[in-house]
C-alpha positions, 0 to 999 in steps of 0.5 A, a space after each residue: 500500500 502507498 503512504 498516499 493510500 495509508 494518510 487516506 484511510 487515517 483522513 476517513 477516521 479523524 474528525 476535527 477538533 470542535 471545542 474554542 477556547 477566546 485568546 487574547 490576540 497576542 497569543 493567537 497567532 498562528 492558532 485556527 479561528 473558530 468564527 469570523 471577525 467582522 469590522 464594526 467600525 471603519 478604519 481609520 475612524 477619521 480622514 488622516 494625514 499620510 505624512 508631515 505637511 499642511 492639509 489643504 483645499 486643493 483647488 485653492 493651491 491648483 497653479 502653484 509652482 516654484 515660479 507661482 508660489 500661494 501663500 496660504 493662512 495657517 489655522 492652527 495645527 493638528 498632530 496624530 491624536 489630536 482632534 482640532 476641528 478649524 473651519 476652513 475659508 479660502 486660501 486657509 491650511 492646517 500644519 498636520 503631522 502624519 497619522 493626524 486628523 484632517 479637518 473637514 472640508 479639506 480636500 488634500 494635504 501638501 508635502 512640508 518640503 514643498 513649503 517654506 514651512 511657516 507656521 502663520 502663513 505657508 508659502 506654497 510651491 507645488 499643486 496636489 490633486 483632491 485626496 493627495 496624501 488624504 488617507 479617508 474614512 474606511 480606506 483601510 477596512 470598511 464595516 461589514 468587512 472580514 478582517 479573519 475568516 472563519 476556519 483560517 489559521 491567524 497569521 500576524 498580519 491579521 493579529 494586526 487587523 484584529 487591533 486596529 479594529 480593537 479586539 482585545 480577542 479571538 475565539 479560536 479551536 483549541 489546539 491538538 492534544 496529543 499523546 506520546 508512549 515510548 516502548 522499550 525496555 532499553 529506554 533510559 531516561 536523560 539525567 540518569 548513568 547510563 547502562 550497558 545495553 540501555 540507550 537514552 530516548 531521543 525520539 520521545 523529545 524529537 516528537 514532543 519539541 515538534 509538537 509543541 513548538 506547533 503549541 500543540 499539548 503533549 497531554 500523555 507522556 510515558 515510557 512504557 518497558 516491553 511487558 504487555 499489560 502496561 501497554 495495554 493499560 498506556 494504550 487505553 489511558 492514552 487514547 482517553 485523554 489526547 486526540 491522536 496517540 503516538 507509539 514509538 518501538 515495538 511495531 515489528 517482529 521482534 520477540 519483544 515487538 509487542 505493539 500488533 498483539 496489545 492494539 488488537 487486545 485493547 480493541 483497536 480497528 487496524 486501518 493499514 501497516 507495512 505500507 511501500 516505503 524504507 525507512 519505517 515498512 512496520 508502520 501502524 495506523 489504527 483507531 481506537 475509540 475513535 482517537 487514531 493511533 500512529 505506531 512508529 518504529 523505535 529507530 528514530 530515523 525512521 519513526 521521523 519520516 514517518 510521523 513527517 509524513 502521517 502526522 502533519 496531513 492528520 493534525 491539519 485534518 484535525 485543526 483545519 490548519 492547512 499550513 501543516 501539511 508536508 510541503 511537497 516540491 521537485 528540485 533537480 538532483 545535483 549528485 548521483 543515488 545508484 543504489 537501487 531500493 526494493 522499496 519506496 525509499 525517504 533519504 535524507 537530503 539538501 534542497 537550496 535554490 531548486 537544487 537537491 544534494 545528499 550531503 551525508 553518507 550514512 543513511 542507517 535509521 539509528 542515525 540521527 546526527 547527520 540530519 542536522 546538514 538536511 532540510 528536506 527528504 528525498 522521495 525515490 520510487 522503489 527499483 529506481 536509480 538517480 542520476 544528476 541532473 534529474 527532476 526528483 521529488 523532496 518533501 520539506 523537512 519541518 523538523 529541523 
């Protein structure tokens, strides 16, 4: 089965998080807006100046001119925030800053360099158009608008859009609640000596920095030794609390590879495994209860490609976000694979400029330092050697 096949049949099962939570703007970035956000009053509020200069009637300074210079009476002056109201009579300006009120019936606004910049009375040398550097009443957004669609994913430009129409808040979905359940009896903990034969649990942290630099909440972690009826029990406890379950080891079939039999025990429906592709054949996707379970292999090379591949699609199904999902691009081959895979194979790779190289030479699952020099995955069809100058495909490497 294809990976495209096996993200599929997990899309059928998931159901998009329902429950909003209101955030104050500042913390809603980059979260996914539960309603429309309408504008209520226009902006800006006002007809305000673009820039330094005077506001004035445009028809009173229509030929002036470095020869024809006008010479208007200044009324007063406005700077932003102020709200001097001067009635205008013939040949009159007002001294504004940028961002100021303009006074009504004042058409246009003339630059300060090209006056004298006086203060009683104005020399004038150049004509401006009606509504030259005059910003009007709703020029921005005019009530009714939408400043953020309903089901969008809040960027900061529209955190921008929700102050400047004063909302102090945004109702948005809450985020993903994922959980995190490590096999293996050889797991040691950081912070502890470690044993012969043990080795330290870097996937755990991997998947749970990716996780919540998305904010999303690790809201179960464990580390579970190979013994059956613990898993079973983590299995069932994680299920319970999170809306997508992350297994790590123990999907082969290997002595100790006990996840297949637990997942049938504790009832979960098996929606595919040991799809086409290398690293991570043993894959698991199954449901239980409704909650999907993504069971990756214990080799950390491996479990990343796979939960690259699986998890973003699910949590942008799952957060109608879809700036989760892998980004999937073709750049042309810069240095030669022969090595022909039986299957689908992910290699580790370099992408810049439309460009793909394979700046490392070991590709072993267990391998994980070398990927720091990578931002992206080599996609290789299976029984398929690659040669410069070929047009491949690479999927970004959101992990780095």
């Amino acid at each position: 089965m294809e990976i495209e096949e096996c993200v599929d049949l997990f899309l059928e099962k998931v159901t998009p998080v329902s429950e909003t939570e209101r955030v104050h703007i500042t913390e809603a970035c980059g979260r996914v807006a539960a309603r429309a956000v309408c504008v209520e009053q226009p902006v800006p509020a006002f007809p305000k100046s673009a820039m330094d200069g005077y506001a004035v009637r445009a028809a009173d300074i229509a030929h002036a001119s470095k020869d024809n210079p006008v010479v208007l009476n200044v009324l007063g002056e406005n700077c932003a925030g102020d709200c001097n109201a001067f009635s205008y009579v013939q040949n009159s300006a007002v001294r504004v800053m940028t961002g100021a009120y303009i006074p009504e019936e004042f058409d246009a606004v003339i630059r300060q360099e090209d006056t004298d910049y006086g203060m009683d009375k104005a020399v004038v040398y150049a004509s401006v158009k009606p509504y030259a550097n005059y910003c009007k009443v709703g020029e921005d957004m005019k009530p009714g608008e939408i400043a953020v669609e309903k089901d969008s994913r809040i960027t900061p430009l529209q955190v921008g859009l929700l102050a400047s129409i004063g909302a102090e808040y945004a109702e948005v979905y809450r985020q993903l609640r994922v959980a995190l359940v490590s096999t293996g009896s050889e797991l040691t903990p950081i912070g502890t000596a470690l044993e012969k034969g043990k080795i330290y649990n870097s996937i755990l942290y991997i998947l749970k920095a990716a996780l919540e630099r998305e904010g999303f909440a690790v809201s179960y972690e464990r580390v579970c030794a190979d013994e059956e009826l613990s898993l079973e029990r983590m299995l069932s406890e994680a299920a319970d609390c999170a809306d997508i379950v992350i297994t790590t080891g123990g999907v082969s079939v290997g002595k100790k590879d006990l996840l297949p039999a637990v997942l049938d025990k504790v009832g979960a429906k098996r929606l595919f495994a040991r799809a086409n592709i290398q690293p991570g054949t043993p894959t698991i996707g199954s449901v239980l209860n409704g909650t999907p379970i993504l069971s990756l292999s214990g080799n950390p090379y491996a479990a990343v490609v796979n939960f690259e591949i699986y998890f973003w699609e699910i949590a942008a199904a799952m957060t109608r976000n879809n700036a989760l999902k892998p980004v999937v691009r073709t750049a042309v081959l810069k240095s030669d694979y022969l090595k022909i895979n039986r299957l689908r194979r992910f290699v580790r790779a370099y992408e810049e400029h439309g460009e793909v190289s394979i700046p490392v030479q070991t590709h072993a699952s267990s391998v994980i330092s070398n990927m720091t020099q990578c931002n992206c995955y080599l996609d290789i069809a299976a029984e398929t050697a690659l040669n410069v100058g070929d047009t491949v495909t690479v999927w970004n490497m959101r992990l780095c």
